[in-house]
Structure formats: C-alpha cells, structure tokens
C-alpha positions as CSV (number, residue, x, y, z in Angstrom):
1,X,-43.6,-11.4,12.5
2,X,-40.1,-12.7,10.5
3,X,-38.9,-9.3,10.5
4,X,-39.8,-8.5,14.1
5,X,-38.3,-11.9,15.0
6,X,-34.7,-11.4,13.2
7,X,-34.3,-8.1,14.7
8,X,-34.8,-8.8,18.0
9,X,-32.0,-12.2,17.0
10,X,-29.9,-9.1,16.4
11,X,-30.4,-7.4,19.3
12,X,-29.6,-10.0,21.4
13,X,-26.8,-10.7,19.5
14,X,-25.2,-7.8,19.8
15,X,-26.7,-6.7,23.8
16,X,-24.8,-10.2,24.9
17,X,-21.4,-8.6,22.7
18,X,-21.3,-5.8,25.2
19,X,-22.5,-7.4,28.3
20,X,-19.1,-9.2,27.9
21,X,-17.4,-6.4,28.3
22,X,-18.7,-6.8,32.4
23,X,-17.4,-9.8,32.9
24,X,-14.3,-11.1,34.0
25,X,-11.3,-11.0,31.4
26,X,-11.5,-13.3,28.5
27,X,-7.5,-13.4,27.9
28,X,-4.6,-12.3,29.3
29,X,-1.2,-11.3,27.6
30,X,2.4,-11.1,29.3
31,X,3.1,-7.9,28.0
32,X,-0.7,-5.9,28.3
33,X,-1.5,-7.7,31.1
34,X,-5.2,-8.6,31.9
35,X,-8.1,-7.5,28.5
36,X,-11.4,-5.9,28.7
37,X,-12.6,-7.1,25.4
38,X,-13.0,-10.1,24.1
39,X,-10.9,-11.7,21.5
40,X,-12.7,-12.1,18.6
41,X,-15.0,-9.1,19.5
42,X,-11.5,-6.9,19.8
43,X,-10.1,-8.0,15.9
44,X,-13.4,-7.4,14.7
45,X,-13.5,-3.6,16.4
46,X,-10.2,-3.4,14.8
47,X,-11.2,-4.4,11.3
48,X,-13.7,-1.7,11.3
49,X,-11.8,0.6,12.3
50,X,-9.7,0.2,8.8
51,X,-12.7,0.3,6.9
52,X,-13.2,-3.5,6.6
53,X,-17.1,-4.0,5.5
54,X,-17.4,-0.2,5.0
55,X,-19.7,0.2,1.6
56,X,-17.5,1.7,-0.8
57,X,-19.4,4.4,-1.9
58,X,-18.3,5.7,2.0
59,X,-15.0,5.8,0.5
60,X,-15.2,7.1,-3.1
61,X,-18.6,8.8,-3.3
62,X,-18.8,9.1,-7.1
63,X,-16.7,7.5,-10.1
64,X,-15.3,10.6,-11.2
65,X,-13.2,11.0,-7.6
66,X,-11.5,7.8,-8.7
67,X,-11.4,8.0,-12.8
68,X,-9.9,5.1,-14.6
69,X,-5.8,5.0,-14.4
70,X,-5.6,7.9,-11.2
71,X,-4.5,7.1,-7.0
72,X,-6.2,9.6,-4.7
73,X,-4.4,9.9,-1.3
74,X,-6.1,10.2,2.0
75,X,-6.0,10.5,5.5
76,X,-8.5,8.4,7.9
77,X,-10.0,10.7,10.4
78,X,-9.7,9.1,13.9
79,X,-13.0,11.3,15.1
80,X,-15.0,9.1,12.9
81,X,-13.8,5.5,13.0
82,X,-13.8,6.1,16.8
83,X,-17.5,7.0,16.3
84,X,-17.9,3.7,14.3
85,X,-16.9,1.5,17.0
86,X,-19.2,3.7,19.7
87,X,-22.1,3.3,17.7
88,X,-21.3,-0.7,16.6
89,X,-20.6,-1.2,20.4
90,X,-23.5,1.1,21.5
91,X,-26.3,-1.2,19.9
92,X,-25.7,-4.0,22.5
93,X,-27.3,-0.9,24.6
94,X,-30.7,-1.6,26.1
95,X,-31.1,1.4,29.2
96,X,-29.1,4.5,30.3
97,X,-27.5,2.4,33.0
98,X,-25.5,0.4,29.9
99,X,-24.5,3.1,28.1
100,X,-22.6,5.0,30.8
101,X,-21.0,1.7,31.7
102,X,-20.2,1.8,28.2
103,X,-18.9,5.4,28.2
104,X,-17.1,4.7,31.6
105,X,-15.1,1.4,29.9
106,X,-14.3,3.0,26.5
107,X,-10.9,4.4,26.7
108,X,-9.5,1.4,28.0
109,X,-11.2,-0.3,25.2
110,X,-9.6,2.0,22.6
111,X,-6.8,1.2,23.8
112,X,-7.0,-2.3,23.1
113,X,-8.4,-1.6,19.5
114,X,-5.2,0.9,19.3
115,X,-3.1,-2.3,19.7
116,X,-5.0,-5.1,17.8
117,X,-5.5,-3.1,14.5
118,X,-1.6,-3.5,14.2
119,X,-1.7,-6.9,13.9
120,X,-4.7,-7.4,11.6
121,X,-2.9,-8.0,8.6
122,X,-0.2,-9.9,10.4
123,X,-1.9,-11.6,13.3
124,X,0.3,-13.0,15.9
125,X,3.1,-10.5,14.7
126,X,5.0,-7.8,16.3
127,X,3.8,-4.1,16.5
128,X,6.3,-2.3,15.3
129,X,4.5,1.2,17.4
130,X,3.5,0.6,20.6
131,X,1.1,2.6,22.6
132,X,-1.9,5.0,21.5
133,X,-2.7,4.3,17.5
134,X,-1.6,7.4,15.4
135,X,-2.6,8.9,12.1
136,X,-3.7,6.5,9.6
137,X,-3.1,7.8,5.7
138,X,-3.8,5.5,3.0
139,X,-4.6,5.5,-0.7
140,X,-7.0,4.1,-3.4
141,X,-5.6,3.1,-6.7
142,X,-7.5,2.4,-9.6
143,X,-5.4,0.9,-12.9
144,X,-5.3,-2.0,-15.2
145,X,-2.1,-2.6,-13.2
146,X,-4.0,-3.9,-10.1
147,X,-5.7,-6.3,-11.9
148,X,-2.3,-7.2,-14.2
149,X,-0.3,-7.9,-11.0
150,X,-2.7,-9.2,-8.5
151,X,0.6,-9.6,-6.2
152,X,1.5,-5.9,-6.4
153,X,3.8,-4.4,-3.4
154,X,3.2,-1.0,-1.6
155,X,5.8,-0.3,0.9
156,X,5.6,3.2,2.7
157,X,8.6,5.7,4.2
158,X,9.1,8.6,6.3
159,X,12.0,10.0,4.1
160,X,13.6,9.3,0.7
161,X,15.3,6.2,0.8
162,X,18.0,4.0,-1.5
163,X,18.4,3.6,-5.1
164,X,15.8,2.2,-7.0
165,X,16.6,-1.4,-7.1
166,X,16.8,-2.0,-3.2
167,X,13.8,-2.8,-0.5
168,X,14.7,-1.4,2.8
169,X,13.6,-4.3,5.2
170,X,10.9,-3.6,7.3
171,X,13.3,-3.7,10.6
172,X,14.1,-0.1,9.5
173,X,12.8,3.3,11.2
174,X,12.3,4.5,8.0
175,X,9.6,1.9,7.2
176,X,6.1,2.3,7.7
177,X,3.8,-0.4,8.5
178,X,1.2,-1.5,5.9
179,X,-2.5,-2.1,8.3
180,X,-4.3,-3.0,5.1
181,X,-3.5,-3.5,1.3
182,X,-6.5,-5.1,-0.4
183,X,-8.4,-5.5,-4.0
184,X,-11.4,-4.1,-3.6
185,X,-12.7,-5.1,-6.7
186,X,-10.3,-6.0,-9.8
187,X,-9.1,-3.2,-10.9
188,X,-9.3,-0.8,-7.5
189,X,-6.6,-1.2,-4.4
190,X,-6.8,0.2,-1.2
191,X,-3.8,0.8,1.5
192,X,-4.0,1.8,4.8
193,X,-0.9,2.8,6.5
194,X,0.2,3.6,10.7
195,X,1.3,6.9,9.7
196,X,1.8,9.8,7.7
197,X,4.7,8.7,4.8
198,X,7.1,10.9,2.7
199,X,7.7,8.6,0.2
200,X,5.1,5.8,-1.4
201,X,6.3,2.6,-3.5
202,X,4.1,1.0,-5.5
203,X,6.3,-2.1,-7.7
204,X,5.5,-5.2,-9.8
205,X,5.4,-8.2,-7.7
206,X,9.8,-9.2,-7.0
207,X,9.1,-13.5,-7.5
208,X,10.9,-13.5,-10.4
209,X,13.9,-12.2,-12.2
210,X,13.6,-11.0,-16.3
211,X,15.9,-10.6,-19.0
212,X,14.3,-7.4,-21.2
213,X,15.1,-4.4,-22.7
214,X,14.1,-0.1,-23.1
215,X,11.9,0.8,-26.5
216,X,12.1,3.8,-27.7
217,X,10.1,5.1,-30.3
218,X,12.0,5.5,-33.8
219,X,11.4,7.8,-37.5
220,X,8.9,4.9,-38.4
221,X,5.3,4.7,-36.3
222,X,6.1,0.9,-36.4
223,X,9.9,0.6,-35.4
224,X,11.4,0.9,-31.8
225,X,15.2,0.9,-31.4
226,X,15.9,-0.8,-28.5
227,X,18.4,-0.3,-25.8
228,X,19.8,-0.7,-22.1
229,X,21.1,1.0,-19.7
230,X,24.6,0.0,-18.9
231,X,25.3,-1.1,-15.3
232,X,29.0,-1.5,-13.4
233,X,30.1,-5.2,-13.0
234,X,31.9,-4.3,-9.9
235,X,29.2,-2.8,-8.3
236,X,26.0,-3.8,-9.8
237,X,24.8,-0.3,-9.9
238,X,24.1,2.1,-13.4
239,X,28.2,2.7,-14.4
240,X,28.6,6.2,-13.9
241,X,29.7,9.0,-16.6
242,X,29.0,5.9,-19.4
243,X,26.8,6.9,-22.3
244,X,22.8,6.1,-20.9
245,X,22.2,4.0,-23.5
246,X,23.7,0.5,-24.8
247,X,22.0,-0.5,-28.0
248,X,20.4,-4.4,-28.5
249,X,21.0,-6.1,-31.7
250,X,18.6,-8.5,-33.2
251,X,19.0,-11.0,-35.7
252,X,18.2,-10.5,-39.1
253,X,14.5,-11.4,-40.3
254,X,14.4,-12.2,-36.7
255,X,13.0,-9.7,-34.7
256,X,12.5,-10.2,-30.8
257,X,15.3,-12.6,-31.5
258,X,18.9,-10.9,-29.7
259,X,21.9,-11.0,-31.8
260,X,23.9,-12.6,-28.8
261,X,27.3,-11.3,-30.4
262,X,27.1,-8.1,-31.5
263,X,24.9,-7.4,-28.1
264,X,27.9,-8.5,-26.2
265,X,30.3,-6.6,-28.5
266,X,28.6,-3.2,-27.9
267,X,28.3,-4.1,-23.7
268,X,32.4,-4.4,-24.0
269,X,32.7,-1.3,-26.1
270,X,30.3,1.2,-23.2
271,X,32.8,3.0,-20.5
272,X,32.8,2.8,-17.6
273,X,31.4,-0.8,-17.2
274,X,34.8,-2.4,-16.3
275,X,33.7,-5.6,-18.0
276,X,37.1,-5.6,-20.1
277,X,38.2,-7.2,-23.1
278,X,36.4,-10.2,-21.9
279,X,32.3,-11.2,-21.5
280,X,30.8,-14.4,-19.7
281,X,27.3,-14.8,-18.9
282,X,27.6,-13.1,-15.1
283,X,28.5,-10.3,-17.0
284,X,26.1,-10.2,-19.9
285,X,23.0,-11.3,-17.5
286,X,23.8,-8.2,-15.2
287,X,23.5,-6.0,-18.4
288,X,20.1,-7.1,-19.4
289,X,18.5,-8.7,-16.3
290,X,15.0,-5.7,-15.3
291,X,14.0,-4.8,-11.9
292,X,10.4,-4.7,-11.6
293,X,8.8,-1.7,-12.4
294,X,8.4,0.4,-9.8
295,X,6.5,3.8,-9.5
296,X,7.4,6.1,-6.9
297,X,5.1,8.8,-5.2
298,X,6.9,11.9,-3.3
299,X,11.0,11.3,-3.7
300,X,12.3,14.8,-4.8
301,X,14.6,12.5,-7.3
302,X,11.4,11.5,-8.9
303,X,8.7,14.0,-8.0
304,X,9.2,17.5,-6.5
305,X,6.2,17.9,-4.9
306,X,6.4,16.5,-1.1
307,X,4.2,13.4,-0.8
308,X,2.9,15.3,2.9
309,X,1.2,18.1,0.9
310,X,-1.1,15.3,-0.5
311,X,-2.5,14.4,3.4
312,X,-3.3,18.2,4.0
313,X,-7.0,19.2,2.8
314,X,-7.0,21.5,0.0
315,X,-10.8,21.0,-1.1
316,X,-13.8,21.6,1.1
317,X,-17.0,20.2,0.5
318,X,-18.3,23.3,-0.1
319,X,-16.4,23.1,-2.9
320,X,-17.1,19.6,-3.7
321,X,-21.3,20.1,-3.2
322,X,-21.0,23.2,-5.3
323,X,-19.1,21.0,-8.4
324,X,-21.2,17.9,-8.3
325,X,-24.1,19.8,-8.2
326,X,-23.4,21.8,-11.4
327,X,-22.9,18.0,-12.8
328,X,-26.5,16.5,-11.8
C-alpha cells in the first residue's frame, strides 16, 4: 500500500506540473513578452536539458572511455535532450486528450527552454545568443588537476585567439559561452558549451600572482638546472631574437634559495630585454613573475589538429559493442 501510495504522490505531482502549462501565464518579461511555462518548472526543464541529474554512467558508460589523466570531447545531441524533456513533461499525462495538448504547446515551450538554459549558470544574466538554442559541445576531463585546482577555468573560442598570457573578455565574438562547468566527482569535470569551439582553454585558477622558475632535467637523475624565459620590459611580452633561456642562480648550500645578484646580473646580460645597465624590482619581478599554467586544445600554434575534427563521429557503436564485448 506505501508503494502504491508514493507513486500515485508522484503522479499527481507531476499531472498538476503540466496542467500549469493550461493556465494563464505565470510571468511575463519585457523582452519575451507573455510565458507558457512556469518559472521554476522552466529552469528545471533547462537543467535537464544540460545533463543536470543525468546518472553518469549515461555519460561515460565504462571507466576505460574516461581513463585516469585523458579529456574526451563531445557533442550533446539535441534529438535526445528534446526527448528528455517530452518524456519528463509527458508523465504529468493522464488521457490522449493531454498529451495532444501537450504536443500542440511544445514548440513554444522549447522555445522558452532554448532561452532559460542560457542563463542557468548565470541566472539573471544576459544571453549572449538569442533565439533558437544551437549545438551544444562539451567535454569530460578526468585528472589529478581537477581535484588540485578546484577553481580551474575553461573558456571556449571560435578561432585562435591572443598570446598566451591574455583572457579575451567574454564581450568578444570570439568567446563562447560556458552553460555548465561542474565537478562531478573530485577528480572528473564536465563542460558544456552554446556551440561548437575551435579553440579550448583549460588554466590554473588567475587569483594570484607567483614568482617561479623552468626545471629542466640535468646529467645527474637528481639535479635540474633551472631557468626563465626572458621577457621585454617595454612590452611585457617574451623579448624577441634573445636566447630562450635566462639561467637562476641559487645560493650556495642553499638550494631553492635565489642568488638575488648573480640572477639579476645574467637578466642584464640577455638581449634584447632592454632592461639596461640598470635593474630595480619592476624589472626583476617581470622576469620571474608565472602565468598560470594553461593547456590549450586545438590552436595550430599548439596543436595541429583542428579542435572541430574532435565534434565529428569517428567511432560507431558497432565498433564500440564489437570492442567491449571482446573485453567481458
């Protein structure tokens, strides 16, 4: 009788959900005029349609299609997340007479969803794309990284952009907006994004500024030289034609421990610097200060591959049945 009892709680749960959609509008907005749906029923529609509460075996069937340290690129396919909200919206459905009311209402409905999924990560905000939702491509990433640097940034572009150093600001065409970026567990991050990108950043978290240096390995398993790469007071940006690395003196019997004088000597000796016979700390800081690191997915100055080949389906699951069936 319990179980009979909680499912009919259910049903009536979600029946009164899509008798709402009947009834008179529930808000109104200046720019989209009068809605169909319901507020809080429209952002939840719009979470699952980016995968929010999806199991995540739906995502990543089997642990060796996301190994330890690897990012597998996607694309979401509309057909089925439009299914997903049918058939969420479909079980408030008691007779034939709702369900073609249902079908009747549903592309103005999508259309809402198209809208309100834009702002589910920033609600209240601006969409930067108006009109029908496009292709949604994402990735999942699974590294130590993700759980180093909780506060990791993903930013997403339709072409190659800047030098490595700079953010383009989100204002740009370029840009791509971000619909979800989210730990699924500690180690594994997913990103959703309103389109198809060209180029993927993926960078250590920019709240602070660090002093550090380049190791390379040296003759002895357990010695590093260690070096940086000179930079251009006047502009900031690596010195061009100067030798790519400066070398970092340490202190004797002090190691880890810089050699404040001899460092500065060999940042006054590199070309093409233009620091000059003389070296305060604006200077030296440029020289040693780190960006964050930042890994870069489909710029031809770092990758010649095209990050677009990635979104176009080169396996079939033929392929992948025939595979994991040699494996059981």
């Amino acid at each position: 009788m319990s179980v009979n009892f909680t499912a009919r709680m259910v049903f009536d749960a979600t029946k009164a959900a899509a008798i709402q959609l009947t009834v008179p509008p529930s808000d109104v907005s200046d720019e989209a005029g009068d809605r169909i749906v319901p507020l809080d029923l429209r952002q939840w529609l719009a979470r699952l349609r980016l995968l929010n509460g999806v199991p995540f075996s739906y995502l990543a069937a089997d642990s060796l299609l996301l190994p330890p340290e690897s990012i597998r690129f996607f694309y979401v396919d509309r057909n089925w997340t439009d299914a997903l909200v049918e058939g969420a919206l479909s079980a408030g459905t008691a007779n034939t007479s709702d369900r073609a009311q249902l079908a009747q209402l549903y592309p103005a409905i999508r259309n809402e969803i198209d809208e309100e999924e834009r702002f589910v990560r920033e609600p209240g905000g601006e969409p930067p794309q108006q009109g029908p939702a496009g292709q949604i491509t994402g990735f999942l990433l699974r590294s130590r990284a993700v759980s180093g640097w909780p506060g990791i940034h993903v930013r997403a572009y339709r072409q190659e952009v800047g030098p490595d150093n700079e953010v383009v600001p989100e204002s740009d065409p370029n840009r791509i907006k971000v619909l979800r970026l989210e730990r699924l567990a500690p180690a594994v991050l997913l990103a959703l994004f309103d389109g198809v990108p060209q180029v993927v950043h993926i960078e250590e978290p920019r709240q602070g500024v660090q002093f550090g240096v380049l190791l390379q390995a040296g003759s002895d398993p357990n010695q590093f030289n260690a070096f940086v790469t000179p930079r251009d007071v006047n502009t900031s940006r690596d010195a061009v034609g100067a030798p790519n690395q400066i070398p970092i003196s340490f202190r004797p019997g002090s190691p880890g421990v810089l050699d404040l004088k001899r460092t500065a000597q060999a940042f006054q000796g590199a070309a093409n610097t233009h620091i000059g016979t003389s070296i305060d700390g604006a200077k030296f800081a440029l020289e040693m200060i780190r960006f964050p690191y930042r890994q870069v997915f489909g710029d031809p100055a770092h990758a010649p591959v095209p990050l677009g080949n990635v979104f176009r389906i080169s396996v079939s699951l033929a392929q992948l049945e025939a595979e994991f069936k040699e494996r059981i």
